[in-house]
N, CA, C and O atoms as a Tinker XYZ file with bonds, in Angstrom:
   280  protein
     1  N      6.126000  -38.677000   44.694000    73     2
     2  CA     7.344000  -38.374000   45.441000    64     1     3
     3  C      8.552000  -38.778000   44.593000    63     2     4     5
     4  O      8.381000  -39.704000   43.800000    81     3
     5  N      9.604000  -38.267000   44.657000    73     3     6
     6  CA    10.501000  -38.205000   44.083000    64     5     7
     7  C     11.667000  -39.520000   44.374000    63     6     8     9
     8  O     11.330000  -40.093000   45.410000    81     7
     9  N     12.616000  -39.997000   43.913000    73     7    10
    10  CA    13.721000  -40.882000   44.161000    64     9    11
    11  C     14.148000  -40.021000   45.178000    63    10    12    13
    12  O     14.270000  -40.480000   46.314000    81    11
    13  N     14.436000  -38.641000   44.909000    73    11    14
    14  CA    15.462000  -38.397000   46.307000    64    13    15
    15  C     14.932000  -38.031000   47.728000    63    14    16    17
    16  O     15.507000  -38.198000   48.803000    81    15
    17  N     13.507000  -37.405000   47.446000    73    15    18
    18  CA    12.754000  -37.687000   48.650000    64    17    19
    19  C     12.553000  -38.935000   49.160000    63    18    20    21
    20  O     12.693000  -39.149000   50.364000    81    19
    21  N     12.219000  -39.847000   48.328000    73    19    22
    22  CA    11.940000  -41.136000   49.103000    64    21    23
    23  C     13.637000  -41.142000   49.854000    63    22    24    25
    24  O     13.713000  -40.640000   50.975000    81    23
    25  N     14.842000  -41.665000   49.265000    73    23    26
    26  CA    15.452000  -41.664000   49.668000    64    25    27
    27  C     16.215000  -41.332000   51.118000    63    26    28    29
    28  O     16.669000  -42.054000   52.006000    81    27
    29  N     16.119000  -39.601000   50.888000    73    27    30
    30  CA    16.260000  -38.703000   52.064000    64    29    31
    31  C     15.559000  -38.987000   53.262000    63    30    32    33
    32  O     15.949000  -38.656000   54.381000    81    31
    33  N     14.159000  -39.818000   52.922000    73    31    34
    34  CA    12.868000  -39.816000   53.830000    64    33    35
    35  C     13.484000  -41.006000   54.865000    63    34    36    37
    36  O     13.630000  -40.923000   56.084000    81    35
    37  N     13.819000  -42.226000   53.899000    73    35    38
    38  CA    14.398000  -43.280000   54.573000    64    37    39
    39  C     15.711000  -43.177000   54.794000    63    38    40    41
    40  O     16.050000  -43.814000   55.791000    81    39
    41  N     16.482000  -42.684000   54.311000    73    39    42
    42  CA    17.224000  -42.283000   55.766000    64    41    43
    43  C     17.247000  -42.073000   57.059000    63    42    44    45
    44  O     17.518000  -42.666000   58.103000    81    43
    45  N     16.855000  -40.971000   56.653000    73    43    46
    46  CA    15.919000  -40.244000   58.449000    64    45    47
    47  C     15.335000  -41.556000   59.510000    63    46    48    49
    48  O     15.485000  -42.011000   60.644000    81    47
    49  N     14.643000  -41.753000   58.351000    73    47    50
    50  CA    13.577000  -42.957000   59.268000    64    49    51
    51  C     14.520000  -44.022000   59.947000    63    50    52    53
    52  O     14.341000  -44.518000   61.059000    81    51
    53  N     15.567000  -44.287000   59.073000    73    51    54
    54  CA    16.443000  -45.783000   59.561000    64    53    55
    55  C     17.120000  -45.586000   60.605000    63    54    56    57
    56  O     17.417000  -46.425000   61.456000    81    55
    57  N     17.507000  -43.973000   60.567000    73    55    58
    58  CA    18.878000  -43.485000   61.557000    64    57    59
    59  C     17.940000  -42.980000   62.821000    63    58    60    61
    60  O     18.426000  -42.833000   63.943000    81    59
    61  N     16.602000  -42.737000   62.540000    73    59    62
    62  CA    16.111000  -42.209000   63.523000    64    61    63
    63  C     16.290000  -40.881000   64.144000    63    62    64    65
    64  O     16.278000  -40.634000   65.350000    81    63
    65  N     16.522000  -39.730000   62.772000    73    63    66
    66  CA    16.773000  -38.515000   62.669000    64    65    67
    67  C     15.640000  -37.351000   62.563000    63    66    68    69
    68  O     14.561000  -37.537000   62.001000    81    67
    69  N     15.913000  -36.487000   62.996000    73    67    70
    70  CA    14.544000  -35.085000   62.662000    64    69    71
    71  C     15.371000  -34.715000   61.704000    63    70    72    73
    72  O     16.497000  -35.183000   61.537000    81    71
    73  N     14.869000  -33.898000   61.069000    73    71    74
    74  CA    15.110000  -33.226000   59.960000    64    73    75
    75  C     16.195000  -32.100000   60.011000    63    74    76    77
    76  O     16.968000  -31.797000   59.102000    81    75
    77  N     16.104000  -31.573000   61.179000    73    75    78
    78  CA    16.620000  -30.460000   62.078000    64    77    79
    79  C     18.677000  -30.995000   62.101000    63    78    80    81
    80  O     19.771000  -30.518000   61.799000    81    79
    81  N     18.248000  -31.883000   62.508000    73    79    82
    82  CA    19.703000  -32.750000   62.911000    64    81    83
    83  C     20.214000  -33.350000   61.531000    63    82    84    85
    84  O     21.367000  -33.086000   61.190000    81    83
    85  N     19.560000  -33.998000   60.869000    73    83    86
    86  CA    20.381000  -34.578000   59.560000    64    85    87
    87  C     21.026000  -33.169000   58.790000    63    86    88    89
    88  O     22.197000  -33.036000   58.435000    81    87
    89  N     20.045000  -32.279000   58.656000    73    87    90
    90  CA    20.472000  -31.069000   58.054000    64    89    91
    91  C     21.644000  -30.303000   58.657000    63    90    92    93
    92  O     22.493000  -29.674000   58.025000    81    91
    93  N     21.541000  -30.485000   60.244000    73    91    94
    94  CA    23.219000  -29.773000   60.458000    64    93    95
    95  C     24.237000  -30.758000   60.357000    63    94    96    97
    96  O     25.407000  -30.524000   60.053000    81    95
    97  N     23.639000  -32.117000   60.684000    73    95    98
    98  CA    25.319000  -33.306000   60.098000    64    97    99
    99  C     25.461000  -32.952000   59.057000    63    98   100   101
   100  O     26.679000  -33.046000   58.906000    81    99
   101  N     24.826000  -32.380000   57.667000    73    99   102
   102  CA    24.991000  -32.569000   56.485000    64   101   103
   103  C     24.973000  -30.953000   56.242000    63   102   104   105
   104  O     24.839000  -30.499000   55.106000    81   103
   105  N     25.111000  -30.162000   57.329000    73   103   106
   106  CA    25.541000  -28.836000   56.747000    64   105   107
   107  C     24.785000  -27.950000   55.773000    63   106   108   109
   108  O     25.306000  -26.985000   55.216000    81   107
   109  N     23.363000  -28.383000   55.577000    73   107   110
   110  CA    22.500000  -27.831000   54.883000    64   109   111
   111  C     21.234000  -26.820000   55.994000    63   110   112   113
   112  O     21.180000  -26.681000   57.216000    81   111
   113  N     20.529000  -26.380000   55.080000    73   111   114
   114  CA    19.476000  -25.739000   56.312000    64   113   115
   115  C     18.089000  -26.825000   56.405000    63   114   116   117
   116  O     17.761000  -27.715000   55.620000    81   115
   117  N     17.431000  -26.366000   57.689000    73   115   118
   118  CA    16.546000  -27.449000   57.539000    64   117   119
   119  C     15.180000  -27.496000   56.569000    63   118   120   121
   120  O     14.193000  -28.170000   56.274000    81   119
   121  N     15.788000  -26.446000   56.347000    73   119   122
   122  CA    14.332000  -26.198000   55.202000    64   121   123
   123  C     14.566000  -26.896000   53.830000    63   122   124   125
   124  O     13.620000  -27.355000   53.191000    81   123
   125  N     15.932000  -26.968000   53.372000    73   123   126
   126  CA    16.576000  -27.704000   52.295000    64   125   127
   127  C     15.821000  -29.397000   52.452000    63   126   128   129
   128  O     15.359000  -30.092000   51.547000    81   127
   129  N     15.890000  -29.615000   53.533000    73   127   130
   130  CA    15.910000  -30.805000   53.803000    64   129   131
   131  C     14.665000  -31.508000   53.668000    63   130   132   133
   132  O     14.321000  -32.629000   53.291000    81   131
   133  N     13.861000  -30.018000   54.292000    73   131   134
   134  CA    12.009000  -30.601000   54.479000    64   133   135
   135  C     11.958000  -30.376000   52.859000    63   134   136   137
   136  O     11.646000  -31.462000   52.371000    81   135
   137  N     12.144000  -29.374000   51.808000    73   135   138
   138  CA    12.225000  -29.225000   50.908000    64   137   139
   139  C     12.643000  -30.728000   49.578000    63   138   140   141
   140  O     11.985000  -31.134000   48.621000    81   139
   141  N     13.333000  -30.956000   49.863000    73   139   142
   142  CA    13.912000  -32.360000   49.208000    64   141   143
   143  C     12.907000  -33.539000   49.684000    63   142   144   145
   144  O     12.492000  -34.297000   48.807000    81   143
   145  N     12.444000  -33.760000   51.176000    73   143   146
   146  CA    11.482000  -34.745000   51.151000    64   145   147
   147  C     10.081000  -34.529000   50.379000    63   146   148   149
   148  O      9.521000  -35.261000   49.563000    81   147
   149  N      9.708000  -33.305000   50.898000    73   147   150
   150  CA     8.358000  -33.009000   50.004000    64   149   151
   151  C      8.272000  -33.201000   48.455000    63   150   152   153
   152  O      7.202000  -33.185000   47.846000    81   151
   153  N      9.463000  -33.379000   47.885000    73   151   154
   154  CA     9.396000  -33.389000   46.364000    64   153   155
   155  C      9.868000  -31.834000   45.538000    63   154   156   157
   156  O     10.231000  -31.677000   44.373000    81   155
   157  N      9.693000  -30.791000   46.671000    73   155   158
   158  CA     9.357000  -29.591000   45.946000    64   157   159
   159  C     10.995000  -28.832000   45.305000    63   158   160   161
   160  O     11.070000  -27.795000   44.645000    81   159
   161  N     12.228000  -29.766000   45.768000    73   159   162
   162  CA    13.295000  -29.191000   46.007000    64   161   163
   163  C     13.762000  -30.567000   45.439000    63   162   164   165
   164  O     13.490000  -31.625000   46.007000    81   163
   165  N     14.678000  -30.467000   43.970000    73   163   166
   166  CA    15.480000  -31.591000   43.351000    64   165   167
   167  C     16.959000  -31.346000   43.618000    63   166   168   169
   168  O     17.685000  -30.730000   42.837000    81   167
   169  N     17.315000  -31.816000   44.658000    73   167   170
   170  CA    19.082000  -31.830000   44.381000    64   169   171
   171  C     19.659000  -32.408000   43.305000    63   170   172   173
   172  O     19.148000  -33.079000   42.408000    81   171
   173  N     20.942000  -32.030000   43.516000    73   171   174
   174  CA    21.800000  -32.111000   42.455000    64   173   175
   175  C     22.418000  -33.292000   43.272000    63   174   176   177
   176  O     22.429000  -33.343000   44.502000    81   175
   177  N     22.986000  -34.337000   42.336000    73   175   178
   178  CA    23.874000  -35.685000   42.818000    64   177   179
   179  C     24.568000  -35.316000   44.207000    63   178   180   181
   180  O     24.597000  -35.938000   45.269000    81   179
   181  N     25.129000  -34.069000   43.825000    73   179   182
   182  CA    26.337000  -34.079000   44.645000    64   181   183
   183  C     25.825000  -33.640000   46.277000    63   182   184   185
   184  O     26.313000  -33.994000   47.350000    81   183
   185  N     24.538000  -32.646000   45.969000    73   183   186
   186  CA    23.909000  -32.473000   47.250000    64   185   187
   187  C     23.302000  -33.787000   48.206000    63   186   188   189
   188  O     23.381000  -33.991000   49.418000    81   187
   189  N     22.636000  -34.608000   47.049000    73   187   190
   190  CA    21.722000  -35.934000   47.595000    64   189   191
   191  C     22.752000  -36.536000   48.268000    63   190   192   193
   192  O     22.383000  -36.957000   49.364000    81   191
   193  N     24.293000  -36.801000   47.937000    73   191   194
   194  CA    25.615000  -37.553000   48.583000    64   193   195
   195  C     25.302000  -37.197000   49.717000    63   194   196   197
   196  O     24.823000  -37.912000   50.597000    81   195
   197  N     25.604000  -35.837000   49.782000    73   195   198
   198  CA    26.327000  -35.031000   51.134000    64   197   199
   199  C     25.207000  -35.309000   52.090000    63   198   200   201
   200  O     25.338000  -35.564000   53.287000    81   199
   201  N     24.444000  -35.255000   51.626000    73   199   202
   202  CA    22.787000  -35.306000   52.740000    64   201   203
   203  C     22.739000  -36.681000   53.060000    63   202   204   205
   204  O     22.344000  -37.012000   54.178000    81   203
   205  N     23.080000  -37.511000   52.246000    73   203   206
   206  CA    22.646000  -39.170000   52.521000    64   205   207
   207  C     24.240000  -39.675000   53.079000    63   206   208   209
   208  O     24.099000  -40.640000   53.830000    81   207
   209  N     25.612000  -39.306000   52.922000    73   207   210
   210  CA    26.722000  -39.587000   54.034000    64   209   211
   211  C     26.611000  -39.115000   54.984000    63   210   212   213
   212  O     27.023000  -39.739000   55.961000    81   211
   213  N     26.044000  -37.870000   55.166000    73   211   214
   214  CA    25.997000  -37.068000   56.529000    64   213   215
   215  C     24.455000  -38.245000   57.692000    63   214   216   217
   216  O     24.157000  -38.110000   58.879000    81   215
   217  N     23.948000  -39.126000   56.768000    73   215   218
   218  CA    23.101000  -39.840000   57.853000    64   217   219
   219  C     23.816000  -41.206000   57.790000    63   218   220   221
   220  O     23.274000  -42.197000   58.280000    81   219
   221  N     24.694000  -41.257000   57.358000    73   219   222
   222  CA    25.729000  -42.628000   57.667000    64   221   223
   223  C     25.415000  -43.791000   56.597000    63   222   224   225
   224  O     25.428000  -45.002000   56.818000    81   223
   225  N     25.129000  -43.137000   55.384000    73   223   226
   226  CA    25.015000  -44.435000   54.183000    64   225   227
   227  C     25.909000  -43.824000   53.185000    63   226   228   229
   228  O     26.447000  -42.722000   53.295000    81   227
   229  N     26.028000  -44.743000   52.085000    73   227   230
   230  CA    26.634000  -43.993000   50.993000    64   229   231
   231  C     25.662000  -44.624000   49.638000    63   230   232   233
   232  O     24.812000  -45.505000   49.512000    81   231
   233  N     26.198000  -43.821000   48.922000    73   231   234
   234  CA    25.491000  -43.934000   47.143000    64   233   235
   235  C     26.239000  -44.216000   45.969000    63   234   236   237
   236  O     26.801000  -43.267000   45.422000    81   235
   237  N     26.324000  -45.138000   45.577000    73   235   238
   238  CA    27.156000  -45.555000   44.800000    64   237   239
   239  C     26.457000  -45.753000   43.490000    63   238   240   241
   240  O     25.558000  -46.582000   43.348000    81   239
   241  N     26.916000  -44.930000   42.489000    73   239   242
   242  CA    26.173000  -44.549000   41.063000    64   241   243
   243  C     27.545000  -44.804000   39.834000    63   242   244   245
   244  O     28.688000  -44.348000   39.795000    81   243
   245  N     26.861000  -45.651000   39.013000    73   243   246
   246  CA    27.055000  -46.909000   37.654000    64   245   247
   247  C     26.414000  -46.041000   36.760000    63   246   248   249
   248  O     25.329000  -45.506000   36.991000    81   247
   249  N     27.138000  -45.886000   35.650000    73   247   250
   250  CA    26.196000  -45.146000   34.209000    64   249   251
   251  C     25.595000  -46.472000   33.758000    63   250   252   253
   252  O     26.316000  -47.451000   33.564000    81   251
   253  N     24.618000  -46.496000   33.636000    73   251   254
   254  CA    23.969000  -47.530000   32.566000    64   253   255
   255  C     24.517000  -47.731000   31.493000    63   254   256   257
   256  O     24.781000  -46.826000   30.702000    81   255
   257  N     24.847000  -49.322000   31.244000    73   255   258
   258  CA    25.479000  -49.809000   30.062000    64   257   259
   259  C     24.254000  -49.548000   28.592000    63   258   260   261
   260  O     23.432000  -50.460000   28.504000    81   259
   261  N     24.171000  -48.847000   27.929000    73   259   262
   262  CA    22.588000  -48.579000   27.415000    64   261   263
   263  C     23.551000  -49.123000   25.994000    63   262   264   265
   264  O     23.031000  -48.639000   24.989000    81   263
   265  N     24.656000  -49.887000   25.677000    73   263   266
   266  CA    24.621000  -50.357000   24.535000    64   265   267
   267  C     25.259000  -49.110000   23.228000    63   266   268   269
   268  O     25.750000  -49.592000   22.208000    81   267
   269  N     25.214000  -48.034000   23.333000    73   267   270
   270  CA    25.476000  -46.857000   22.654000    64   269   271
   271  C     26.397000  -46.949000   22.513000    63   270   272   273
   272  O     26.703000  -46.951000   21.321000    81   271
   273  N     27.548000  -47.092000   23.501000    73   271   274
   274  CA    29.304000  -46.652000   23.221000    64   273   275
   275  C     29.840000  -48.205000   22.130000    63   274   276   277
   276  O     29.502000  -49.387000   22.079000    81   275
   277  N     30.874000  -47.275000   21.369000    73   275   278
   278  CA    31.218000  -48.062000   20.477000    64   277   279
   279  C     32.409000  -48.327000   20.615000    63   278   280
   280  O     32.964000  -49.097000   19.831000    81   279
């Protein structure tokens, strides 16, 4: 399973959401949604946001300091 399925999955689970309902707070279809948990469907950052504010959390993303920049 994927980071954003797991993710998406626990969401749901915390808020106590169907799939049906997170997908219209978040304005997507629900198939997007079953799609992204199963693994079979990789969003893009900006989709995983919209799907994971629309269940009342947020995501807050840091580039890794990997030492490279000079």
């Amino acid at each position: 399973m994927s980071t954003a399925a797991e993710i998406v999955a626990r969401v749901r689970r915390e808020r106590g959401l169907s799939m049906s309902l997170l997908a219209e707070m978040a304005g997507v279809s629900r198939s997007t949604v079953s799609r992204i948990e199963s693994g079979k469907f990789e969003p893009t950052f900006a989709l995983l946001r919209r799907v994971v504010e629309a269940g009342g959390f947020d995501i807050d993303a840091e580039p890794e300091d990997d030492g490279a920049r000079g």
